[in-house]
N, C-alpha and C positions, 0 to 999 in steps of 0.2 A: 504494500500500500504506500502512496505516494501522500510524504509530509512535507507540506509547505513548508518551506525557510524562508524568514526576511532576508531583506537584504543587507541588512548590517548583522545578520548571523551570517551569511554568507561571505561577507569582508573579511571577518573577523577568523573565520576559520580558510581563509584564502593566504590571510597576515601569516595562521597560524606556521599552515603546510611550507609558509617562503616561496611559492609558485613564481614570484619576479612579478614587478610591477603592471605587466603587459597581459595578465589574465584576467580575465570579464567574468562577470556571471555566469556568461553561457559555457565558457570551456570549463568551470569551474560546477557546472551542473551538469554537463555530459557526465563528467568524471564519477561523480558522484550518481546518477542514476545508472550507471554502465555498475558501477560497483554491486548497487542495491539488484540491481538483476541477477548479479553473479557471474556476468560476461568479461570476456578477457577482452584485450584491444583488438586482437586477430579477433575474435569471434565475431567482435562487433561488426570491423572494417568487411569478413567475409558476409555475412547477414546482411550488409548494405550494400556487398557488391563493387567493394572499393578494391583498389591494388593490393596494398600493403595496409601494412596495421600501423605503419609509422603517420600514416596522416591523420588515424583518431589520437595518436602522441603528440603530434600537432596540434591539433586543435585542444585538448587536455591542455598543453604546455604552452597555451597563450601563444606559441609562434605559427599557426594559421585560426580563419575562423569556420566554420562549416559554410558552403554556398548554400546562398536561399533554396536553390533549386534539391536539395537535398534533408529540407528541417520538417518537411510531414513524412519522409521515412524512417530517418530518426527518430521524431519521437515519437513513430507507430514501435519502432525496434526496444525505443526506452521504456515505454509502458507510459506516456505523461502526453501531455500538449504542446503546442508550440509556447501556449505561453508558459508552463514551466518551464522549459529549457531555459526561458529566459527571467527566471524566479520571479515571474509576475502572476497573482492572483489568474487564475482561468475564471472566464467570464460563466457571471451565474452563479459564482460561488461564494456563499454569505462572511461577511468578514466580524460577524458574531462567533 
């Protein structure tokens, strides 16, 4: 089951891991939904059909970002929405 993080939980355990300056939200929630599934980065990268497993390393390690063209199979593969990937509230959902 997928748990909301704020975004300054998010920061804060981005500071924690040292990931460098250059990681966003979103390579910093790949990481972490890819983990909560139990998928390895080859798995991933094969699941979506990519080359190599170095470019979901990329995108984790803040040095590429995933193309648009690839963020509704993603996060069909991550179990979440586009807008979790990008730790923003999915619409519809009460923030009580």
């Amino acid at each position: 089951m997928w748990r909301y993080i704020t975004y300054t939980a998010c920061v804060k355990k981005i500071h924690k891991l040292q990931l460098g300056k250059e990681v966003t939200l979103i390579n910093f929630r790949i990481r972490e939904l890819r983990l909560g599934k139990g998928l390895t980065q080859a798995q991933l990268s094969r699941n979506l059909g990519l080359k190599s497993q170095s470019t979901v390393a990329m995108w984790e390690n803040g040095h590429r970002k995933p193309p648009s063209t690839i963020l509704p199979r993603l996060a069909e593969e991550l179990g979440c929405t586009i807008d979790e990937l990008f730790a923003r509230e999915p619409p519809g959902r009460d923030s009580a």
